[in-house]
N, C-alpha and C positions, 0 to 999 in steps of 0.2 A: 244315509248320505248319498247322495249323486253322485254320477260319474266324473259329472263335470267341478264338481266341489273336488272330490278326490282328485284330478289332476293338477285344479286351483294348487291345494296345499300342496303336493309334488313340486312344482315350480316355485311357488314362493320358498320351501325349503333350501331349493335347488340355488336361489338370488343369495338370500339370508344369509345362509351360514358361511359361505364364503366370504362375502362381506363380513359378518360378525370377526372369522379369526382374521381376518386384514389388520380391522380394529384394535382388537386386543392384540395380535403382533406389535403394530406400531404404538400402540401405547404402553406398551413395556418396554418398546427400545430405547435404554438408554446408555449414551455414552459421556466419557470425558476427552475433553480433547484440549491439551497442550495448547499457549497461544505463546508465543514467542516476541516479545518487545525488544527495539532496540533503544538502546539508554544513548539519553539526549544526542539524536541525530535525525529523528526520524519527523520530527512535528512538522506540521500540523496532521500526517497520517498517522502514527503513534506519539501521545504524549505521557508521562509522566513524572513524578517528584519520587527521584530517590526508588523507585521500586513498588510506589504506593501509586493513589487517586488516578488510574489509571483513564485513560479517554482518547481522545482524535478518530480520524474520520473511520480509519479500519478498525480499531475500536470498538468504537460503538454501534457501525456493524456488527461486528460479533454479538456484542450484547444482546441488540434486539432481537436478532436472527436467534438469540436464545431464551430471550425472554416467552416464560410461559409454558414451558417444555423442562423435563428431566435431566436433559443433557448439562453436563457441568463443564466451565471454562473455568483452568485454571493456569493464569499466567505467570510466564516468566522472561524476566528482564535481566540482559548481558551486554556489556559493549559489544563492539559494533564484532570482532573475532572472536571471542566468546561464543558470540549469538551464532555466527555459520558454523563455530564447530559442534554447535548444542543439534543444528538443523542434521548436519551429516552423521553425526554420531545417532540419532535417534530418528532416521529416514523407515525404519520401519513399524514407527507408533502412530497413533493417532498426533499428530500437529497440525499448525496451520497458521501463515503469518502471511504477509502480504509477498506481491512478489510480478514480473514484467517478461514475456517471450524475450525484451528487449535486453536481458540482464544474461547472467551465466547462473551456473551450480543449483541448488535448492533452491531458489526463488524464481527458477524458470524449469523445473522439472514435469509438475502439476497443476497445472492451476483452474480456477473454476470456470466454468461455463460464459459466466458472462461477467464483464469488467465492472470496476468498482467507478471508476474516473478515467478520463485521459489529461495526461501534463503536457505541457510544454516546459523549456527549460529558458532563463534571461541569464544576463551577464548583468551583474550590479558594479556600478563604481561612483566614485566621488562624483556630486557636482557644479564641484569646483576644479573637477579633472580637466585633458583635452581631449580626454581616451573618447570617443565614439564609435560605436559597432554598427553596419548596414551586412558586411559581407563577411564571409569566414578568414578572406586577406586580410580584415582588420585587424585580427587576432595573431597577425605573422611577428615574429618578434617581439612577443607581449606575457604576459604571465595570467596565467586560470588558477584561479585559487579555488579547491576542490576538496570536498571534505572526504576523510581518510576514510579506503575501502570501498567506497561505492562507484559504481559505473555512468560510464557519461559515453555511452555510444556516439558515433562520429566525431567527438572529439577529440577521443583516445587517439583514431588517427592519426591526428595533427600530432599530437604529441610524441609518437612514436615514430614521423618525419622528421620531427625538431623543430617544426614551423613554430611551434608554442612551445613554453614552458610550463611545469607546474608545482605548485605550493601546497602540500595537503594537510588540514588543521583538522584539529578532532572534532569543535562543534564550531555553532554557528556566532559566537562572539568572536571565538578567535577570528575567526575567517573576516568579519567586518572591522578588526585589527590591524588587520595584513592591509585591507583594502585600503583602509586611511593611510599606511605606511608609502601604498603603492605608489596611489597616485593614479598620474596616468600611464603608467606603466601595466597596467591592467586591472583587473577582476572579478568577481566572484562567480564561479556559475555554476547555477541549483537551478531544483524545480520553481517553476514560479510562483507555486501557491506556498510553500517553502520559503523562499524572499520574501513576500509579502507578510503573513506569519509572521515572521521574528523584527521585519522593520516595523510593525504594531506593537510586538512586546517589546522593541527594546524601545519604544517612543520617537523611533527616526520619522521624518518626513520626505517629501520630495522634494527638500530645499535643502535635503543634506546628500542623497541619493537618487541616483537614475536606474531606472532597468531598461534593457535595451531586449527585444524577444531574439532569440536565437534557433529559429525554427527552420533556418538554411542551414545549421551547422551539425542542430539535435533536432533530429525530426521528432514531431510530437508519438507518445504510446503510450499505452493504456495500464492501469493500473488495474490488478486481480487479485481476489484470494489466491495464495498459492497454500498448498496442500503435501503433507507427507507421499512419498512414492506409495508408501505401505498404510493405508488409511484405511480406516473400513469402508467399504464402498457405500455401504449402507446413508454411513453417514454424511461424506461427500455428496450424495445423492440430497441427502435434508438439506447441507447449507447452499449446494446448487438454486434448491428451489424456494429457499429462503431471500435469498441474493435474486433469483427474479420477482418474486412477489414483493421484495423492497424496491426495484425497481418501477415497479408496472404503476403500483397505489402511491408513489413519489415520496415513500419514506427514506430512501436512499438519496433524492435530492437535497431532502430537508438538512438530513446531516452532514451532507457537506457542505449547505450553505451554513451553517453555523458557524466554518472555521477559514471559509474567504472572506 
């Protein structure tokens, strides 16, 4: 053998086998990780029946982001305070639900790398109402019907001046309940992919309903995986680059155009 064969093999070794246990490392990693639903409030970003056929837009993120891979997702669905005390109580496991810088607690602790969507928020009312929204004064003396437990940055404000009032219902029939009740005394305000959503399941049209955007009162932010404090980093690290590779090849558009 030559010299130069001999160093040949030296260097190829030298590339090799490093690479080789990379491989086999990463394809022995596997983990399960907790997925956290919230029960009927969360659609069109988590949906499900009773605890089963689980889907929507973070959803099926996870899915794909697991598809094909050892890693097991095994969910779990609780109302809406249930669900934060399952997130605090188990902050140092493997989890992962959705979650906004723009929110409080465990849903703004951790969150991925890069966002899933950005929302905007509307105000829904009759339209046979008088109510109309251009400015956040319109909302002075008026009532926001707001589903129980979640955050509505800049709004909160008002409401903690007394310029607004508000009504909070647990899902999204009640709440277009209250609205009819309203009038034009106010209402509803959610994400707008959220309204839209449920005025398709529940069969409403724009001859019953108006959305007005509300994007002076709630500025628009971004939706993200958000992740346990305590996560393996390992594995934050796969759905990081999962979540941009669903990004970059437009599979991450496809599934959220499925549910606007």
């Amino acid at each position: 053998m030559s010299g130069k064969q001999s160093i040949r093999r030296i260097v190829n070794r030298v590339i090799f086998y490093p690479m080789l246990l990379f491989l086999l490392s990463a394809t022995a990693f596997s983990a399960t990780l907790d997925y956290y639903v919230i029960q009927d409030q969360a659609e069109p970003l988590q949906i499900q029946d009773k605890g089963t056929n689980h889907r929507g837009i973070v959803t099926d993120v996870l899915k794909h982001a697991f598809y094909g891979t050892d890693h097991q997702l095994v969910i779990h669905t609780y109302p809406f305070n249930r669900y934060l005390a399952e997130l605090n109580k188990n902050k140092d496991k493997n989890w992962v639900t959705y979650g906004s810088p723009a929110w409080g607690d465990m849903q703004a602790v951790n969150l991925s790398k890069y966002p899933i969507l950005e929302v905007e928020h509307s105000i829904l009312s009759r339209t046979d109402s008088d109510f109309v929204y251009q400015t956040p004064e319109d909302l002075n003396g008026k009532i926001a019907v707001l589903l129980f437990g979640f955050d509505y940055p800049g709004l909160e404000e008002q409401i903690k001046k007394g310029t607004v009032s508000e009504v909070r219902v647990k899902n999204y029939d009640s709440a277009f309940r209250v609205v009819n009740r309203l009038k034009s005394v106010g209402g509803f305000v959610e994400m707008d992919l959220r309204l839209k959503y449920h005025l398709k399941r529940l069969g409403y049209t724009q001859n019953e309903y108006t959305l007005y955007e509300v994007n002076n009162l709630i500025p628009k932010y971004n939706i993200y995986l958000a992740y346990s404090p305590g996560i393996n980093p390992e594995l934050q690290e796969f759905m990081d680059k999962r979540l941009q590779e669903m990004r970059d090849n437009g599979e991450l558009a496809s599934i959220i155009g499925e549910y606007l």
